[in-house]
N, C-alpha and C positions, 0 to 999 in steps of 0.2 A: 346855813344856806350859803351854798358859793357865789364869791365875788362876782355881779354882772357888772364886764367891763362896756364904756359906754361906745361906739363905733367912733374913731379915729377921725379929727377931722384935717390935720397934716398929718405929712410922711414921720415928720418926728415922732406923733404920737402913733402914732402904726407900728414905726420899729421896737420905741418902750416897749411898748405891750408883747412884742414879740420874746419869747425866751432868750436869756442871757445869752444863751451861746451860741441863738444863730443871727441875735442882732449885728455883730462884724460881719458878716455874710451880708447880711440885707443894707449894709450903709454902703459895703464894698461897690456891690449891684447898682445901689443910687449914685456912687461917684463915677463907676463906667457911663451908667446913663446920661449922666449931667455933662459931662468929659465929650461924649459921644454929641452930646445932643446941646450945646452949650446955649441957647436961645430958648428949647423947652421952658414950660410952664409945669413947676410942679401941680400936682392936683390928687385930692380921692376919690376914686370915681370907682363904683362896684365896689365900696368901700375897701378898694386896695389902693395903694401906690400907680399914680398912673402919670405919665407927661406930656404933653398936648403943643403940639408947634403944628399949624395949618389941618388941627385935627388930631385927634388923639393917636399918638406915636404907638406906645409900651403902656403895659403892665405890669407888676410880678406880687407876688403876693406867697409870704409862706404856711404850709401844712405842716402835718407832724412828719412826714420825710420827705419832704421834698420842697424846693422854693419853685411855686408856677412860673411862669415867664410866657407875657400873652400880646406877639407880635402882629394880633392880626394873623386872616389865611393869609395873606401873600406874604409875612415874614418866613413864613413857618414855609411857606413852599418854595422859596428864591435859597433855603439853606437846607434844602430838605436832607441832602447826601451828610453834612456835618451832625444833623442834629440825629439822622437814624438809631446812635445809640440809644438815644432816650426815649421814655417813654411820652405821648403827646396826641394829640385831636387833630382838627381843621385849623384851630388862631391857635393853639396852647405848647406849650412842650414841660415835663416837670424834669428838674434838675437834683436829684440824690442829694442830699446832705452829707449823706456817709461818701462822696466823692469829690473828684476836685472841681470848683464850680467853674465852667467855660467863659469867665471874665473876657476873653478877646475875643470870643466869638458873639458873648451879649453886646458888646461895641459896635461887632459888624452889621448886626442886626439893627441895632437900632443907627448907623448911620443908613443904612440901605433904608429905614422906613421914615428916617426926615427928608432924605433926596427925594420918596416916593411921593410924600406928603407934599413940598415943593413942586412938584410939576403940577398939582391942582389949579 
């Protein structure tokens, strides 16, 4: 019978469980976030990786090709010409694995969504 792993209740135990080789990917993405966001509250919320400063900021969360990244729609719409290569929804956008991950632009994004989050 395969292992059921239990739902994550810190980001720590979120990236473990993640495959070896994309957990430097997913710690990278939590230091732009923290860097970006440095007052953020980490959190798991939709049992991913989430950070909450006047309301929930970010998400990201990895699949089997691609790590999600879920700014909220007005992240996703204030960058919409940057992020057009990717594939993505209304709040989401996924980020290829097999490519270079957009580290300064996940920065931009999420300082633009704790400024947003401040004017509340």
């Amino acid at each position: 019978m395969p292992e059921v792993k239990k739902p994550p209740t810190t980001i720590d135990e979120y990236i473990a469980q993640a495959p070896e080789d994309v957990q430097p990917v997913l710690q990278k993405i939590r230091a732009v976030i923290k860097e970006s966001a440095p007052d953020a509250v980490e959190r798991i919320s939709y049992q991913m990786p989430g950070f909450y400063q006047n309301g929930m900021l970010v998400w990201f969360a990895v699949h089997q090709h691609h790590v999600g990244f879920y700014p909220k729609g007005s992240g996703i719409e204030a960058f919409k010409e940057e992020l057009s290569p990717y594939k993505g929804a209304k709040g989401s956008v996924q980020f290829p694995l097999d490519k270079p991950m957009p580290y300064e632009l996940i920065g931009r994004i999420v300082k633009f969504r704790v400024a947003e989050n401040l004017k509340k």
